[in-house]
Backbone bond lengths (Angstrom), bond angles and torsions (degrees), N, CA, C in turn:
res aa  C-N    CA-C-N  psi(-1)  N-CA   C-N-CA  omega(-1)  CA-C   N-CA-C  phi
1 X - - - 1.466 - - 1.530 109.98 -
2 X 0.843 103.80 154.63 2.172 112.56 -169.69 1.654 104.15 -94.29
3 X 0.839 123.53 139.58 2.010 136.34 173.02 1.746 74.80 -37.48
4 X 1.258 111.79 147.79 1.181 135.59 137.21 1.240 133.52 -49.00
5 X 1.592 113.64 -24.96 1.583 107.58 173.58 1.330 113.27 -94.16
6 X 1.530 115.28 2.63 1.623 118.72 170.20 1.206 129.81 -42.60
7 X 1.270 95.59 -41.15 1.872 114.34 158.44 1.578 113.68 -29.72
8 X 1.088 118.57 -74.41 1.780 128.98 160.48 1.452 121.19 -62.22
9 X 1.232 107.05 39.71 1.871 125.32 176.68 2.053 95.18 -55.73
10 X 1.672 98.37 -54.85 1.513 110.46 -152.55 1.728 93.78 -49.99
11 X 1.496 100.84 -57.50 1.536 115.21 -164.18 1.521 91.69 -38.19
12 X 1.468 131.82 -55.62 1.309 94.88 -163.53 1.152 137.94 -123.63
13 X 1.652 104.51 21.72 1.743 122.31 164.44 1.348 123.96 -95.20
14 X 2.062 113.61 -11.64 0.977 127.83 -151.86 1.981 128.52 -122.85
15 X 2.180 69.17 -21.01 1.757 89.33 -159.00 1.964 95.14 -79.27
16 X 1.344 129.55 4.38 1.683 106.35 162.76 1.087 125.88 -98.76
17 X 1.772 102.79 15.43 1.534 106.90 176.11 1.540 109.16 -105.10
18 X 1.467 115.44 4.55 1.713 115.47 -172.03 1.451 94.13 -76.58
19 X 1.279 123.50 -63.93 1.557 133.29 -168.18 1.551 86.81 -35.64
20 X 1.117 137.79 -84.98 1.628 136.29 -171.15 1.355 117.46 -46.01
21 X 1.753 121.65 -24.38 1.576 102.25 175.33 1.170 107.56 -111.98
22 X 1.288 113.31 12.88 1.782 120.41 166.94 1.665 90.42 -89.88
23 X 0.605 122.93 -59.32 1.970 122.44 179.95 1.466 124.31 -28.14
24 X 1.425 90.24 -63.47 1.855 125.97 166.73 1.894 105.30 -35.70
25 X 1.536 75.73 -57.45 2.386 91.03 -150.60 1.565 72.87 -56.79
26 X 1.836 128.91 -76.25 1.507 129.56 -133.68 1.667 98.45 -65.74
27 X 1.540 107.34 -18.44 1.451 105.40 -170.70 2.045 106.52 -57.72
28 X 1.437 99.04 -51.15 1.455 119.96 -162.05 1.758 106.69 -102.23
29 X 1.257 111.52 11.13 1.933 113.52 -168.72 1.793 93.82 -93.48
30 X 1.091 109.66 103.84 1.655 95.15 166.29 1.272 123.47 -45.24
31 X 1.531 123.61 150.31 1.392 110.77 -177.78 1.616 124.59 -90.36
32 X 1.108 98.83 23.93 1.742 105.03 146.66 1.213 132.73 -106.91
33 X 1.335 106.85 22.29 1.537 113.27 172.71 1.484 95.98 -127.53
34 X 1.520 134.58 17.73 1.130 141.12 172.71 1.730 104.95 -62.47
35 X 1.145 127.57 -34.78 1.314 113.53 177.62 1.414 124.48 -79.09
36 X 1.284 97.24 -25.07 2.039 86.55 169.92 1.835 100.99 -77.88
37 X 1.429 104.96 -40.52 1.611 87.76 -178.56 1.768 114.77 -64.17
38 X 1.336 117.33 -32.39 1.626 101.90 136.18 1.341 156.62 17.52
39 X 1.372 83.71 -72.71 1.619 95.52 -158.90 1.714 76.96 -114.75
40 X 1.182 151.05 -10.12 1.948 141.01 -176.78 1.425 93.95 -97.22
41 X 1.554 124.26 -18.99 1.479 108.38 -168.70 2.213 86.31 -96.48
42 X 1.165 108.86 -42.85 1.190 109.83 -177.03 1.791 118.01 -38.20
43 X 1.054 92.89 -53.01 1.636 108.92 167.21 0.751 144.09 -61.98
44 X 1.902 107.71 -37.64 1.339 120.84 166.19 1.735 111.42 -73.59
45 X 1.142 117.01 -7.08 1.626 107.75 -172.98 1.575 89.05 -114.62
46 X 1.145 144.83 10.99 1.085 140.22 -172.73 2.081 96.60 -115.77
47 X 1.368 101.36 -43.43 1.636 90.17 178.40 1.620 112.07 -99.52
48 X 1.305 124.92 23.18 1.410 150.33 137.55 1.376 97.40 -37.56
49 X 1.788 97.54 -90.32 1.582 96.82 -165.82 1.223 116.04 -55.50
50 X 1.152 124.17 -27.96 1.933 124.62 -179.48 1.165 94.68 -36.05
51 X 1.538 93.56 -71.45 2.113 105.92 -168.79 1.359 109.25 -54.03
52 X 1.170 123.48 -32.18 1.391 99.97 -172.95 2.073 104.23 -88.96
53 X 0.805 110.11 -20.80 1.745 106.82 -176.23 1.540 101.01 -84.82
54 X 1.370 124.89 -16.74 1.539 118.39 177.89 1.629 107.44 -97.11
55 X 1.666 111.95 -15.95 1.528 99.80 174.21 1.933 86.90 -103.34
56 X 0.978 132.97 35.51 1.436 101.92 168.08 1.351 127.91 -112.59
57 X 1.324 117.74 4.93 1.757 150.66 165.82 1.811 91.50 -59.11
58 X 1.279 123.91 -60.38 1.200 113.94 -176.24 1.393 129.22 -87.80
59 X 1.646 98.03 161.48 1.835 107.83 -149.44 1.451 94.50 -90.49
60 X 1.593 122.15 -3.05 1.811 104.98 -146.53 1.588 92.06 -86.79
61 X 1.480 117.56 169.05 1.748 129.34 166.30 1.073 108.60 -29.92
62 X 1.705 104.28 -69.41 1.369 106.44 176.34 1.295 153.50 -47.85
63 X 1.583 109.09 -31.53 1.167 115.17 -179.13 1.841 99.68 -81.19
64 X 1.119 109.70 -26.43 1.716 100.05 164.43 1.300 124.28 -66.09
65 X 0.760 123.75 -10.87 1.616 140.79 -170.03 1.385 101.92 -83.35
66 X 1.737 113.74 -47.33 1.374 133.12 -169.63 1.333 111.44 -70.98
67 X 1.550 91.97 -42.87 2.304 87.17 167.55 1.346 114.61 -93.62
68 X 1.204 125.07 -0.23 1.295 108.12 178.29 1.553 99.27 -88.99
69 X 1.308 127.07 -33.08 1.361 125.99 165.10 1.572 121.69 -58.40
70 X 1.580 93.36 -35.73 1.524 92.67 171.05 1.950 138.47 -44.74
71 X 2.019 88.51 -41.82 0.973 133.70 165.65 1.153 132.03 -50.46
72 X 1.434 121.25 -46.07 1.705 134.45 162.68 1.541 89.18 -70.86
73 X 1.119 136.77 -46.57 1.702 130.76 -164.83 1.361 100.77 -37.12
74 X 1.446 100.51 -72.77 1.663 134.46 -162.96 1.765 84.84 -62.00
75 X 1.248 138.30 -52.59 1.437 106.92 -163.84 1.273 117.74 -85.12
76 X 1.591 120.81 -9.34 1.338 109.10 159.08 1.722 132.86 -85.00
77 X 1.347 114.17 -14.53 1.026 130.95 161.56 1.837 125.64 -70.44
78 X 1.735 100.16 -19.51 1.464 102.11 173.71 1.262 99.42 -101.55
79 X 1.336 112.87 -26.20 1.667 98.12 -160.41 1.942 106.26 -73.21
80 X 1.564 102.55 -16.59 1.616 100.62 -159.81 1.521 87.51 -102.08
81 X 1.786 136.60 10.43 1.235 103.24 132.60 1.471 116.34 -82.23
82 X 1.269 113.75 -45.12 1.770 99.57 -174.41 1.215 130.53 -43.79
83 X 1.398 114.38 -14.39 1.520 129.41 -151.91 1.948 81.54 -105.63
84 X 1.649 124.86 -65.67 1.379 123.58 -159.72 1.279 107.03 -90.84
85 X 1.301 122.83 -27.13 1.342 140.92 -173.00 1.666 134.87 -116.02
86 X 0.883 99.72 32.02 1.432 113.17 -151.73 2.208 106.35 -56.81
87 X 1.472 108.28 -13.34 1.039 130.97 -159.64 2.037 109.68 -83.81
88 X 1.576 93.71 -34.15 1.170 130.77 -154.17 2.094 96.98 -67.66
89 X 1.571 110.28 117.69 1.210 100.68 -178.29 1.295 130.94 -64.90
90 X 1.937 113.15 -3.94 1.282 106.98 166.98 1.683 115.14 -83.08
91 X 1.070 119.73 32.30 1.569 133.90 -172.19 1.740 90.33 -89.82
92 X 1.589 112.21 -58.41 1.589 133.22 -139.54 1.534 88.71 -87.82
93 X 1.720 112.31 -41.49 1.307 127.04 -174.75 1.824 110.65 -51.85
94 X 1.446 96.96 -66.87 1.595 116.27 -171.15 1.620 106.59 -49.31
95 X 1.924 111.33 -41.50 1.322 104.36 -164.45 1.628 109.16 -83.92
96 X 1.289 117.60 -18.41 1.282 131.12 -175.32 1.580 99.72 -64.44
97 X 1.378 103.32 -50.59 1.778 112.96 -177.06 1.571 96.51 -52.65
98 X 1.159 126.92 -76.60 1.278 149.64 -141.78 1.816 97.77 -67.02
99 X 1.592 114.09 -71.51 1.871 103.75 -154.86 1.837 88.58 -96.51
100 X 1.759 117.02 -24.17 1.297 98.36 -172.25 2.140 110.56 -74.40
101 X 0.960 102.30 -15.27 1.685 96.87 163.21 1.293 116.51 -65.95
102 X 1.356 106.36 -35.90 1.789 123.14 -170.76 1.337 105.57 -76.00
103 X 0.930 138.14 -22.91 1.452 150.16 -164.79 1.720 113.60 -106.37
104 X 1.528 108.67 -38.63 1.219 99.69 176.21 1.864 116.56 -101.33
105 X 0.954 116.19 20.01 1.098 139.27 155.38 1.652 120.27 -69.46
106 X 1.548 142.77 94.15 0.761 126.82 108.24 1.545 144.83 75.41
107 X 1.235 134.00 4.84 1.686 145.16 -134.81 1.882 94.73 -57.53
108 X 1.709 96.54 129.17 1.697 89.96 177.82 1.514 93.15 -129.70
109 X 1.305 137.56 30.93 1.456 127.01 -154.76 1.295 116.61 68.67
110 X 1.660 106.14 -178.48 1.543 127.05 -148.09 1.840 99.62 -73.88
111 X 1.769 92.54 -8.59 1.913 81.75 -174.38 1.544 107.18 -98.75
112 X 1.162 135.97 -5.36 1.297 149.19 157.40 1.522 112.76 -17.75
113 X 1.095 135.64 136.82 1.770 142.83 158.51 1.031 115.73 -41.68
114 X 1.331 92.62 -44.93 1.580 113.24 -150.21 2.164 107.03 -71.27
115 X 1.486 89.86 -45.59 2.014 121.67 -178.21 1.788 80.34 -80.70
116 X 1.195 151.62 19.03 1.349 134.25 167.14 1.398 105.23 -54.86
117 X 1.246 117.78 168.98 1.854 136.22 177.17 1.785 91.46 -57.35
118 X 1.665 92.28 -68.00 2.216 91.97 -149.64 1.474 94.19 -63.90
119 X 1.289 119.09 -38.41 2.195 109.38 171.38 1.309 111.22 -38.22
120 X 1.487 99.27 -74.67 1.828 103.62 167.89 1.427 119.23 -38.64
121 X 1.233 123.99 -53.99 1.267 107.53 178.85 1.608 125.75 -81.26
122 X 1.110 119.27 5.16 1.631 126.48 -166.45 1.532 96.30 -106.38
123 X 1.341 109.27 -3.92 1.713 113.42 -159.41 1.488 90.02 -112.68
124 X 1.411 114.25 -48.40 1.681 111.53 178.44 1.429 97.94 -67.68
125 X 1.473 151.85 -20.23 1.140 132.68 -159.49 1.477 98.91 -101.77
126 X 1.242 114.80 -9.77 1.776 119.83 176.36 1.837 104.20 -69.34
127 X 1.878 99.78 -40.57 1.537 108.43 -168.54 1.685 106.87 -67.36
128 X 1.005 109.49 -37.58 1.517 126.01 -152.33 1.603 80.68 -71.11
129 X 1.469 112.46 -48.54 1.667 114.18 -146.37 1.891 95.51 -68.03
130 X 1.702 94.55 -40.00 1.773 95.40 -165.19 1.412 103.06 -80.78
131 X 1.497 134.90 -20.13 1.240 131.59 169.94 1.816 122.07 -62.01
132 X 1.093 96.24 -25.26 1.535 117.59 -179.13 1.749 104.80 -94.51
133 X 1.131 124.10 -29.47 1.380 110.56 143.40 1.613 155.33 -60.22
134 X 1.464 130.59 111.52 0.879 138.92 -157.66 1.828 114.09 -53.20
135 X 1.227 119.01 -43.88 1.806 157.17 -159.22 1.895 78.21 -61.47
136 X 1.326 106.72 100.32 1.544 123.96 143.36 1.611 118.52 -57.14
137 X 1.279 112.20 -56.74 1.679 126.30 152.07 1.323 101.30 -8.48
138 X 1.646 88.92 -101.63 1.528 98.33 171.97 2.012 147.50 -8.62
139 X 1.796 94.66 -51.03 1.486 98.85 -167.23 1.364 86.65 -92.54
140 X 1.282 118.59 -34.26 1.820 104.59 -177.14 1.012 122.06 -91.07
141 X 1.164 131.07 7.82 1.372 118.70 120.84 1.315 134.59 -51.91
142 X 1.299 125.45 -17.58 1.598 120.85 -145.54 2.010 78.64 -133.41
143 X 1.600 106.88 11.69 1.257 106.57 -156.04 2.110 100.37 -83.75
144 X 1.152 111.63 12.78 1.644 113.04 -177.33 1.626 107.19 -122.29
145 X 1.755 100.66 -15.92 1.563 91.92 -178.66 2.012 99.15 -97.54
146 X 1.155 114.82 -7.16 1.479 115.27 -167.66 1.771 85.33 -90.17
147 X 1.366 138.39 -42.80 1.313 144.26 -178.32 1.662 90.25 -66.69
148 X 0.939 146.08 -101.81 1.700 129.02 -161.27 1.644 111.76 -33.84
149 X 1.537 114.65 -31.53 1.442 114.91 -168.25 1.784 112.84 -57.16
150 X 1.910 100.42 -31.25 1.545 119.84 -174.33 1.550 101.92 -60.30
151 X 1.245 117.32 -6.68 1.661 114.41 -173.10 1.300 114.14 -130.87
152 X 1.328 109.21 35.00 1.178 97.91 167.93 2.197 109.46 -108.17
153 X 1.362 105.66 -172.74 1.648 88.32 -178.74 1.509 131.04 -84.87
154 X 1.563 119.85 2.30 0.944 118.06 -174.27 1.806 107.00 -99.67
155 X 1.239 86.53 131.33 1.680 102.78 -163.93 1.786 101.49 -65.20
156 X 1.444 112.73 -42.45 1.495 97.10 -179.63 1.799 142.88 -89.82
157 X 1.765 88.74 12.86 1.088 116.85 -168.46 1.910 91.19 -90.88
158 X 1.664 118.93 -56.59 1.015 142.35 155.56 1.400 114.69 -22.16
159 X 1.085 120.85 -60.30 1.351 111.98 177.93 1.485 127.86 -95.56
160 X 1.010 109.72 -6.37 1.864 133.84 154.22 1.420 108.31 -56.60
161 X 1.590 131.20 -53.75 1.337 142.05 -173.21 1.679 96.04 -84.52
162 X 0.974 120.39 -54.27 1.481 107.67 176.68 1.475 124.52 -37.47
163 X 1.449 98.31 -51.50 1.220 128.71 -167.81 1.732 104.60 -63.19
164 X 1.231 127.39 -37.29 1.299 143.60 164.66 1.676 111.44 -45.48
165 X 1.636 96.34 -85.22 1.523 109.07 160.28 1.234 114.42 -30.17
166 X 1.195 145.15 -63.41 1.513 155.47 162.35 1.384 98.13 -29.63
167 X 1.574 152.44 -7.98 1.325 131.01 -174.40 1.490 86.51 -138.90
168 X 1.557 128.61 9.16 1.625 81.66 -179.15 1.648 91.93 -119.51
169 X 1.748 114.05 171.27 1.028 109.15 -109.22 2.259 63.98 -123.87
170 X 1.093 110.91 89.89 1.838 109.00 -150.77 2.060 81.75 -73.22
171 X 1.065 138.83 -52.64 1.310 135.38 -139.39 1.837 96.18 -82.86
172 X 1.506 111.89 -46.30 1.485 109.20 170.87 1.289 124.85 -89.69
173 X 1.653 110.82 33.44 1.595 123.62 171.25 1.859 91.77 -111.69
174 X 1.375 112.99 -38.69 1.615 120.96 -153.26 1.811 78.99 -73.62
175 X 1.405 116.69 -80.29 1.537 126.10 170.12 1.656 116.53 -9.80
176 X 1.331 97.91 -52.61 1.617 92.83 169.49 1.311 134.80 -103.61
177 X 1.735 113.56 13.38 1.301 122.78 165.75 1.920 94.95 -86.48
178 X 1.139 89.47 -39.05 1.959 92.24 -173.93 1.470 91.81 -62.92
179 X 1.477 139.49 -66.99 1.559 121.63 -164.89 1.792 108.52 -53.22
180 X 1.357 132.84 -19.62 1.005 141.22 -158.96 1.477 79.49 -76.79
181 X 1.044 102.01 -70.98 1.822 115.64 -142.52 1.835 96.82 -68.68
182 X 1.331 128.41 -15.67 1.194 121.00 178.15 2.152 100.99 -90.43
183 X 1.235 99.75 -38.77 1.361 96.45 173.24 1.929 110.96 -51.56
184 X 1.487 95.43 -40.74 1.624 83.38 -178.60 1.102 119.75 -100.29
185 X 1.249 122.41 13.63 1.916 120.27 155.33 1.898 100.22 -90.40
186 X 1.806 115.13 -25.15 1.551 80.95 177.44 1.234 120.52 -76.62
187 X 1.769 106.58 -20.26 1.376 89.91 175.35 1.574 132.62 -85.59
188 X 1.004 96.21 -0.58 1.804 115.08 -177.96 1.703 81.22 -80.31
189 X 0.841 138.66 -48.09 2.037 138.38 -170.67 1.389 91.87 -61.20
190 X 1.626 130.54 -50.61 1.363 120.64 176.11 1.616 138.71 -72.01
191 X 1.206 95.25 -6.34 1.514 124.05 177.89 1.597 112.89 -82.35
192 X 1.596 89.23 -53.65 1.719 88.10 158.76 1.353 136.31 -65.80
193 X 1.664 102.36 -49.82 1.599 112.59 173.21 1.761 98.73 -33.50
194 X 1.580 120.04 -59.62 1.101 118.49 -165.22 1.282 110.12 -68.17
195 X 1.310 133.26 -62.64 1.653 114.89 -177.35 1.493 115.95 -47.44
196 X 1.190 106.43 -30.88 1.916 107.92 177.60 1.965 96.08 -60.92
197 X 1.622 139.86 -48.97 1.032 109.55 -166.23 1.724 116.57 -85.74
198 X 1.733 110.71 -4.96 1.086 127.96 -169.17 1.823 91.70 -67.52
199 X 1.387 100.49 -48.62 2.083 113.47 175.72 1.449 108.52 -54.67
200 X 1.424 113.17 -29.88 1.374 105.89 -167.62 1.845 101.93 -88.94
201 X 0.901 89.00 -39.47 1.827 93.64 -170.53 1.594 103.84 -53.91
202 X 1.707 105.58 -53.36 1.616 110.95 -173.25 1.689 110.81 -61.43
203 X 1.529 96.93 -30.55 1.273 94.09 -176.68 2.437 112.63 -66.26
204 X 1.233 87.30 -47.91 1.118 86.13 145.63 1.227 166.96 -6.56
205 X 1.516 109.98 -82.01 1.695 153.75 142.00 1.748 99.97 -41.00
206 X 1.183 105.92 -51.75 1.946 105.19 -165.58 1.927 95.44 -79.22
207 X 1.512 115.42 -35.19 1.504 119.09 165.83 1.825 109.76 -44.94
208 X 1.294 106.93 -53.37 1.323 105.94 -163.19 1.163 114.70 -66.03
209 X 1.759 108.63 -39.86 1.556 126.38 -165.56 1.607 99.90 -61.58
210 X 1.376 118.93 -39.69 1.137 124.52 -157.36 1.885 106.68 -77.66
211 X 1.368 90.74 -32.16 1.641 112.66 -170.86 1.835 88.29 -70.20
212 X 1.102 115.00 -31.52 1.762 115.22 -163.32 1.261 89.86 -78.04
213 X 1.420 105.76 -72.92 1.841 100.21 -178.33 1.583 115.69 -69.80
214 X 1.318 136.90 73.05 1.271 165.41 173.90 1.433 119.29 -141.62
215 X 1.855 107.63 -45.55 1.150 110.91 -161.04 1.235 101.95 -94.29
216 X 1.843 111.24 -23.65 1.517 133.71 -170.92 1.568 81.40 -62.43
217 X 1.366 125.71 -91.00 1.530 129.20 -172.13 1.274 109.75 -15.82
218 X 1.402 127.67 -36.58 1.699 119.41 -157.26 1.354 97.29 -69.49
219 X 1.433 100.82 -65.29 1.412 137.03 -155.08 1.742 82.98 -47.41
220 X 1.274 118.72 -61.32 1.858 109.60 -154.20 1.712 90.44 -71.97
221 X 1.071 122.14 -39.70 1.639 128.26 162.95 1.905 104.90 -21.28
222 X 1.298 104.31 -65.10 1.579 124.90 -173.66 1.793 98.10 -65.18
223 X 1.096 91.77 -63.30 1.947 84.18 -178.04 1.381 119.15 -46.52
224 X 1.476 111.26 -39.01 1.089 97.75 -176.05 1.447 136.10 -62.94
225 X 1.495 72.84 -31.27 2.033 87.58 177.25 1.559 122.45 -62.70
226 X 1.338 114.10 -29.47 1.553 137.19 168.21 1.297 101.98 -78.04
């Protein structure tokens, strides 16, 4: 019978070549086939962490081997949505999993669950992935959970999130949520202007109709009498 962790062979002879053929595929994938690559990168960074939180109970070489491979899995599979996809709700999903567990946890020192190696490292590979993303969108949104992340006790988690904050660009994100939001009240003002003359015209139209069948009544009124 084979070790039981043979199963996770790929994770760790295989996993420093994903980052390069996840690179490759998004380099050359037209972007209408972006949703199945989607939903294979979604999965693949989602049964990453499986593997790495179900091999990380054990002490042997190997099973370290298995999350640290796990680990390159998950960061090439997150980073090439943040990087192609930045829009994509398993973006909001993955990071919520990943620093918002880390965050609402508790700080007890270096012996903590929570301060473990694959946390730490699944949490720096979230930073690395969203720092390497272009999508302003993106970080400011995620721009109140990366600000609590700066306070928590682990120093390299801390300066990973800083380091984020440090590139995004907060005054020409606010500037262009404000041009957004005035573009869509003028056009919401023109939407109305228009149903208001669409009311006026019908209202109109039902004036005339009524004025027609008035004159229609007379007139058969008059025939009859003749």
């Amino acid at each position: 019978m084979p070790p039981q962790l043979n199963r996770y062979d790929a994770y760790v002879f295989h996993s420093k070549s994903f980052l390069n053929i996840v690179a490759l595929v998004l380099l050359h994938v037209p972007k209408r086939q972006y949703v199945a690559a989607e939903s294979m990168l979604e999965q693949g960074a989602h049964r990453a962490v499986e593997v790495a939180f179900e091999c990380n109970s054990e002490t042997t070489a190997t099973a370290s081997k298995i999350v640290d491979g796990a680990v390159d899995v998950f960061l090439a599979c997150f980073m090439g949505l943040c990087q192609s996809m930045p829009s994509s709700s398993s973006v909001q999903t993955l990071t919520n999993q990943i620093l918002g567990e880390l965050e609402s946890q508790p700080s007890s020192g270096a012996s903590s669950p929570l301060m473990a190696k694959t946390q730490q490292n699944l949490a720096l590979a979230v930073c690395e992935s969203l720092k390497a993303s272009s999508s302003d969108e993106l970080l400011i949104g995620l721009f109140p959970m990366l600000c609590r992340l700066t306070n928590i006790e682990n120093d390299s988690l801390r300066r990973a999130a800083g380091a984020i904050l440090g590139g995004i660009n907060v005054s020409e994100a606010i500037l262009r949520e404000r041009r957004r939001s005035e573009e869509a009240e003028a056009r919401a003002r023109e939407i109305e202007e228009e149903n208001n003359a669409l009311l006026e015209e019908v209202d109109s139209l039902l004036a005339e109709n009524e004025e027609l069948q008035r004159q229609l009544a007379i007139f058969s009124e008059s025939s009859d009498f003749t």
